[in-house]
C-alpha positions, 0 to 999 in steps of 0.5 A: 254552690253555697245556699244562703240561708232560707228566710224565716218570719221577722227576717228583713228584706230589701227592694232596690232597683240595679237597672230600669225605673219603677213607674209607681211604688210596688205597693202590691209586692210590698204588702204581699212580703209582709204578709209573708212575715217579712219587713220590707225596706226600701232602697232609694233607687225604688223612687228614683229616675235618670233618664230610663233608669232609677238613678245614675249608674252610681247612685243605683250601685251605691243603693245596691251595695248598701243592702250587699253590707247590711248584716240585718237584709237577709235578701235583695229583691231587683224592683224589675229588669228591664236594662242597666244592671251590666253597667253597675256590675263591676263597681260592686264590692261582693266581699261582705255578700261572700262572707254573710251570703243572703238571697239576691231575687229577680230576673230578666236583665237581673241575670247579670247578677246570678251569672256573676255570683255563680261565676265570682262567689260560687253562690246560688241565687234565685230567679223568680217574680219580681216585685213590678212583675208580683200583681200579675203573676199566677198564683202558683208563681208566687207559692213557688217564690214563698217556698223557694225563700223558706226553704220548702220542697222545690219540684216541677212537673208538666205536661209540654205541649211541643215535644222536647228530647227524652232522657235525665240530666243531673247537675247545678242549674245555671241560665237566664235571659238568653240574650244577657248570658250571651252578653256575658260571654269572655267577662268575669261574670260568665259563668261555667257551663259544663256539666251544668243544667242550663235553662235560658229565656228571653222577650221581645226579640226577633226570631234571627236575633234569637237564632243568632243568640243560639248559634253563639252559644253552639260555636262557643262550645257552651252547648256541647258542655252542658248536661241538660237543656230547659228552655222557658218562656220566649214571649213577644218574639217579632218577625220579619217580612218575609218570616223567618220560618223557624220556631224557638224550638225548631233551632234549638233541636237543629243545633243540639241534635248532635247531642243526648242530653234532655231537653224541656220546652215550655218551661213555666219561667220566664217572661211570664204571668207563671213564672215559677221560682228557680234556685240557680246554682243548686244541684236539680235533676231534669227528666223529660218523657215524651210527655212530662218534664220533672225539675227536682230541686 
């Protein structure tokens, strides 16, 4: 896939919001690009509201497709998920974004994104901090976004502390949000799954809906394309009355045990304060041992 260009000091980024309103200027996040030596614009979206999202579906896609056209904007970082960024997805216009590509910076419902750039545009992008998720992130999630956008060396390793499935898996790094890959099935934004490293998290769901999500994925024949499996942060899971009595990692070992490829498990990515930098679309290689995981970009 393409690589856009890394950033450099004097560069000109953008923060608008594709989907949920910003509480308060990201004031944190902005100081921390400039201090980065980066000159932060804003979109207008970043002070707006309608209902639960920063502007109408229109309003919110004008602001985005503006900084997708401004040669000078050499990456777009989403203010925050939360939901919306499906709504305005197939009102944009990538044609200038192909031919100048830059950086497109988020996660969570931002997902929708990477999935259609890898899909429509054969382009990596980059899941990382966000600016409302930047004050509370750990310290080395924010080194690991700094390198990622300046092009340093990208690697991860980790001690896991539940037991994944040994062995190295080569091959382009897709995924995100569980729940949004899902939602993306049969669109024009779904991206290809075989042969690819797939790494998928998620928040606040039940653990049958997360089981669920997976078993869509398995009966699609996504799980037996891939070549390896890196699951990140599930957090704020709820459960039932009586409980649903699997964990995260118990259905995914089930519905992949007739498969070889690697599988990692605490991941540090996600919906977390440790939530560390990905390039999605770009060549990683995952080897898992019974006691470490190594992602190399």
């Amino acid at each position: 896939m393409k690589l856009p260009p890394y950033l450099k000091k004097g560069d000109k980024v953008a923060i608008t919001c594709p989907a949920k309103k910003l509480s308060e200027l990201p004031i944190d996040a902005i100081n921390l690009l400039e201090s980065w030596g980066l000159e932060v614009v804003l979109g207008k979206t970043v002070h707006g509201a309608h209902h639960q999202f920063s502007g109408t579906d229109a309003e919110r896609a004008a602001d985005l497709q503006q900084f997708l056209d401004d040669k000078s904007i050499k990456a777009i970082f989403a203010a925050r998920g939360g939901y919306g960024t499906i709504r305005i997805i197939d009102e944009l216009d990538f044609s200038s974004l192909a031919k100048q590509p830059k950086w497109i910076v988020g996660f969570s419902d931002i997902t929708v994104l990477h999935a259609h750039l890898q899909a429509q545009l054969n382009l990596c992008s980059m899941h990382a901090q966000m600016p409302l998720t930047i004050p509370d992130g750990s310290s080395e999630s924010l080194q690991s976004l700094h390198a990622a956008l300046f092009g340093e060396t990208l690697s991860y390793s980790y001690e896991s502390q539940t037991q994944g499935r040994n062995g190295v898996g080569i091959g382009e790094l897709i995924g995100g949000n569980l729940a949004i890959m899902r939602a993306l099935s049969g669109s024009v934004s779904e991206p290809n799954y075989r042969g690819k490293i797939l790494f998928l998290e998620d928040v606040g769901e039940y653990y049958y809906a997360v089981d669920r999500l997976l078993w869509a994925l398995k009966r699609s024949g996504k799980l037996a394309e891939i070549a390896g499996l890196i699951i990140g942060g599930f957090t704020g899971l709820e459960d039932n009355e009586p409980p649903f009595g699997e964990s995260v990692a118990d259905m995914v070992l089930a519905l992949t045990a007739e498969y070889s490829y690697p599988i990692a498990f605490d991941f540090p990515a996600g919906h977390l304060a440790d939530n560390r930098a990905l390039i999605l679309g770009k060549h990683v290689t995952l080897e898992v041992t019974n006691t470490h995981t190594h992602l190399q970009f």
